[in-house]
C-alpha positions in Angstrom: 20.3 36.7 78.5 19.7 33.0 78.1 22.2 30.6 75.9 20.4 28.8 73.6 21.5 25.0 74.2 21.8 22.7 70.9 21.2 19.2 71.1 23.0 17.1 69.0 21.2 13.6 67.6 22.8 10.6 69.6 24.9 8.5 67.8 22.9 5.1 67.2 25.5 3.1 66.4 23.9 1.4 63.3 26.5 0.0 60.9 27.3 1.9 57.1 28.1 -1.6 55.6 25.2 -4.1 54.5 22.2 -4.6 57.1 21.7 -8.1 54.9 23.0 -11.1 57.2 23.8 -13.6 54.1 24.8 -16.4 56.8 21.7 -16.2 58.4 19.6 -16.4 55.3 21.9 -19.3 53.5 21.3 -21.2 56.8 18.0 -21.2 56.8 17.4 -21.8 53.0 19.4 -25.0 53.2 17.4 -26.0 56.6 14.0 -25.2 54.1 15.3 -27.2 51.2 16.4 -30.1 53.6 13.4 -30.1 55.3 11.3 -29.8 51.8 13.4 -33.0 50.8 12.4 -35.3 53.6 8.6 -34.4 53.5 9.1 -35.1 49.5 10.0 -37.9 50.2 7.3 -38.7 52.5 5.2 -37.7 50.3 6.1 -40.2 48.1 5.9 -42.7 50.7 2.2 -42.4 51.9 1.1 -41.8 48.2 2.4 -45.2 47.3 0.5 -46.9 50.2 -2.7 -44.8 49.1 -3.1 -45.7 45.4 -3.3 -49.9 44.8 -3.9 -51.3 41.2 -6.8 -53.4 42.6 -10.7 -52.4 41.9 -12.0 -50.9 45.1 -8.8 -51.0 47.2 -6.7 -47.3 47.8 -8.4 -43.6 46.8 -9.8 -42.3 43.8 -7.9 -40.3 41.4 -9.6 -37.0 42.6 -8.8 -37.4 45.9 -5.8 -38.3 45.1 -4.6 -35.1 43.4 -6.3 -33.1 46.0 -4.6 -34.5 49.3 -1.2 -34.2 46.6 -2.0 -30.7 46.2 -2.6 -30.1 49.8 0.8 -32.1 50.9 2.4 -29.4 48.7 0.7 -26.5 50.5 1.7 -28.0 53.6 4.8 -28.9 52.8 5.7 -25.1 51.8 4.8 -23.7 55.1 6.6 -26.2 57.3 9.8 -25.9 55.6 9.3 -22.2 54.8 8.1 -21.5 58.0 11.1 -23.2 59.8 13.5 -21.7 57.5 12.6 -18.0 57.8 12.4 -18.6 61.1 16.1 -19.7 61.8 17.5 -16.8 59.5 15.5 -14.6 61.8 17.2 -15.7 64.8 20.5 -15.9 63.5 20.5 -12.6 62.2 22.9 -10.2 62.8 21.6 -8.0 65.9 21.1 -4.4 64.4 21.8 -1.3 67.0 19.9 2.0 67.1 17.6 0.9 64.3 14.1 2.0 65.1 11.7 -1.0 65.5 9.9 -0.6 62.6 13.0 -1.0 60.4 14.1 -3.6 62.3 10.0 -5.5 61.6 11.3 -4.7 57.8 14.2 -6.0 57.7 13.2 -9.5 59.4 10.3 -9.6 57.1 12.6 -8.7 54.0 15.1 -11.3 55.2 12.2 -14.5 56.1 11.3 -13.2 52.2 15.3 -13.6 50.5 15.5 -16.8 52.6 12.3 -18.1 50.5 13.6 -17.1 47.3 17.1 -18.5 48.2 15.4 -21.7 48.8 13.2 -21.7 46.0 15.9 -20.8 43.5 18.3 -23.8 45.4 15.5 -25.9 44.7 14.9 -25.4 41.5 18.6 -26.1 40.5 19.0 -29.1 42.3 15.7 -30.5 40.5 17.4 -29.2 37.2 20.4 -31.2 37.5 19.0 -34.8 37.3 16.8 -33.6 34.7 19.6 -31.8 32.7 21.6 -35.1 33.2 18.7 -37.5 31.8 18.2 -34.9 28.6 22.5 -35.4 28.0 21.7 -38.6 28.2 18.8 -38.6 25.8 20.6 -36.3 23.8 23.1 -39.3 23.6 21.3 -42.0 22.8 19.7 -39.8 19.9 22.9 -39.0 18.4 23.6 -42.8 18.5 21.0 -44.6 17.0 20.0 -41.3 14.7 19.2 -44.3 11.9 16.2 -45.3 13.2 14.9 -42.2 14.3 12.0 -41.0 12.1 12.7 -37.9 10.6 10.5 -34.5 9.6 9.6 -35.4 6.4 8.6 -39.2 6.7 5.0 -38.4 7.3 4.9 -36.7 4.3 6.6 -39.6 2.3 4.2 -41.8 4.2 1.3 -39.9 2.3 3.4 -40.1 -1.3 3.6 -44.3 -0.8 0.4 -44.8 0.6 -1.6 -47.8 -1.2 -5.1 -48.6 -1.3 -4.4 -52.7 -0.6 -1.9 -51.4 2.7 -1.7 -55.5 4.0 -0.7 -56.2 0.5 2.6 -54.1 0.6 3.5 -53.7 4.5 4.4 -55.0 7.2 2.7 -54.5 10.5 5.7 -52.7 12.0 5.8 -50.2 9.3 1.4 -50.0 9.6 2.2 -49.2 13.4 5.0 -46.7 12.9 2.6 -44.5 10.3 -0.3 -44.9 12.1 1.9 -43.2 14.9 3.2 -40.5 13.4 -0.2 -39.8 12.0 -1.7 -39.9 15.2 1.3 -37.8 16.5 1.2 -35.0 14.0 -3.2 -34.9 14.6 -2.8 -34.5 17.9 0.3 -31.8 17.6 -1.7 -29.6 15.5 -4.4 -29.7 18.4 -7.2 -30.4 15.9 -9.2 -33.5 14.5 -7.4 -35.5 12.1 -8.0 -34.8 8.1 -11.2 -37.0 6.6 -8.6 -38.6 4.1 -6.0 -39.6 6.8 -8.8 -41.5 8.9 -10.2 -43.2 5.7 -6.6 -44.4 5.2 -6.1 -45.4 8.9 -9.3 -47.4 8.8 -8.2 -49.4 5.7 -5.5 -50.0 7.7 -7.3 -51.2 10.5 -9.7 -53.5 8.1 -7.0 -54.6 6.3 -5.0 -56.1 9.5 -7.9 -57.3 11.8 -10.4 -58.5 8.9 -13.6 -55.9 10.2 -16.0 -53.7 7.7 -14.4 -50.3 6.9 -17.7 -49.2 8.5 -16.8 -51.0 11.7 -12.7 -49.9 11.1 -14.2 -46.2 10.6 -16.3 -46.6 14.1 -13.6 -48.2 15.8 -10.9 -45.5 15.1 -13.4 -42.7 16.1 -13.9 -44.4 19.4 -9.8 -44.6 19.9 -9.2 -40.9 18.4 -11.8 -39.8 21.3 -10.4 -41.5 23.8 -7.4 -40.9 23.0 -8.1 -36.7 22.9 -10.1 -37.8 26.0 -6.7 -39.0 27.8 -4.6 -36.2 27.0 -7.3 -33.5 28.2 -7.4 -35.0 31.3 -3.7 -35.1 31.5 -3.7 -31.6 30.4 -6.0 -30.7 33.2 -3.8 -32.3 36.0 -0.7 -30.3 34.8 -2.8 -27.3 35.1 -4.2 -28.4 38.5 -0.5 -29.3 40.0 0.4 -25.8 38.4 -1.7 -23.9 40.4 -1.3 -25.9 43.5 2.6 -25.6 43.5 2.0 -21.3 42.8 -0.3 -21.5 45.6 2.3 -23.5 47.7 4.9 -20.7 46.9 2.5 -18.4 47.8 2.3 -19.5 51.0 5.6 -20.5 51.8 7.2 -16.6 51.0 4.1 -15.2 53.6 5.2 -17.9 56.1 9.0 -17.7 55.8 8.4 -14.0 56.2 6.3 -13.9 59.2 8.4 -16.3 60.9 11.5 -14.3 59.9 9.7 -11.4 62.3 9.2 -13.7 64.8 12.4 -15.2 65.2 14.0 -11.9 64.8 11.9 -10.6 67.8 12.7 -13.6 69.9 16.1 -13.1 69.4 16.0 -9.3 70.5 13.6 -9.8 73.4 10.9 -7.9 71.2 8.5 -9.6 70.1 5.0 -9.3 71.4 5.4 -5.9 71.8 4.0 -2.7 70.6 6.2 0.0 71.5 7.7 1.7 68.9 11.3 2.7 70.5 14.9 2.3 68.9 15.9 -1.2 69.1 19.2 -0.3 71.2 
């Protein structure tokens, strides 16, 4: 009669506590923001020597915001790249995991040391902002007086008069024709017939032209003015999209370089066997 033999599993060693290595991945999101802060920086550098005020000299506008757009693209998968790659290498080693956990885990780890980054980032852009709004904020509070309030442009309508260079000045004809012009382009729509006849009296009264030619000259301003803040509208959108196309890219790269450096570090990269990483 033949004893059956029972094999018991080997004991691979892996740790019960955490397979995250936080070092590693701290290390190399400060190395990524570091690295995004120089080529910032750069940035800023070589875009100041590529615009120039003078007709003909430096790059247009569009290319411009398309070599800013690719800078940012760039920039993300330099400092990403580096990043994910470093907390790859300085990983904890992990025993008896089977390669393909261990591919995970470097992947999952080049991707935390993105988001660590990107969060990192994020706050140390919020805290000069935060700091220039307290100090807004301030300044508000101080000079709260001469602040125009919600209701002025509706007591602006109450006093209007129909001879407006008889009974203003020309700083009170500018501050109205601001907040008009403010509150028009709020709502998002054209401004009302009866507020544009009034701003062309205006107009007539103080520069002595036809309230034909006032009426022509303030459509001309109200279009380019609409004109100015579409296009301005437009960059925002552009710069969104390339900075979420710039994240994009810098969580694939930090990833895949995570792999890599993690493989480097084991000996195992380049390879295709699919054994326990012992």
């Amino acid at each position: 009669m033949i004893d059956a033999v029972v094999i018991q599993p080997a004991d691979t060693g892996e740790a019960a506590g955490s397979s995250v290595s936080w070092p590693a991945i701290f290390a190399g999101a400060v190395v990524s923001c570091a690295l995004t802060l120089v080529l910032l920086t750069l940035g800023v550098a070589l875009g100041a020597t590529s615009v120039s005020p003078w007709s003909g000299s430096g790059v247009s506008a569009t290319t411009f915001k398309v070599a800013t757009g690719i800078y940012l693209i760039v920039i993300a998968m330099l400092s990403s790249s580096i990043g994910g790659y470093i907390a790859g290498r300085l990983r904890t080693r992990w025993v008896g995991v089977h390669t393909d956990e261990v591919y995970f885990r470097d992947t999952a780890h080049g991707f935390i040391t993105w988001a660590f980054a990107s969060v990192l980032g994020a706050l140390l852009l919020a805290t000069p902002a935060s700091s220039i709004m307290g100090s807004a904020a301030s300044g508000a509070a101080q000079g709260v007086a001469s602040n125009a309030g919600p209701m002025d442009g509706y007591l602006d309508t109450l006093l209007r008069s129909d001879t407006p260079a008889a009974n203003s000045s020309a700083a009170d004809s500018r501050g109205e024709l601001s907040r008009l012009f403010t509150s028009s382009f709020k709502a998002g729509g054209d401004m009302k017939p009866a507020d544009k006849t009034y701003v062309a009296k205006v107009v007539s009264a103080r520069t002595g032209l036809s309230q034909a030619d006032a009426e022509a000259r303030v459509n001309q301003v109200v279009t380019e003015a609409k004109a100015n803040l579409d296009a301005a509208r437009k960059a925002t959108a552009a710069l969104a999209f390339w900075l979420t196309a710039s994240l994009l890219l810098g969580a694939f790269c930090a990833s895949l370089a995570a792999t890599e450096g993690g493989g480097l570090r084991d000996g195992t990269w380049g390879t295709k066997t699919h054994r326990s990483n012992i």
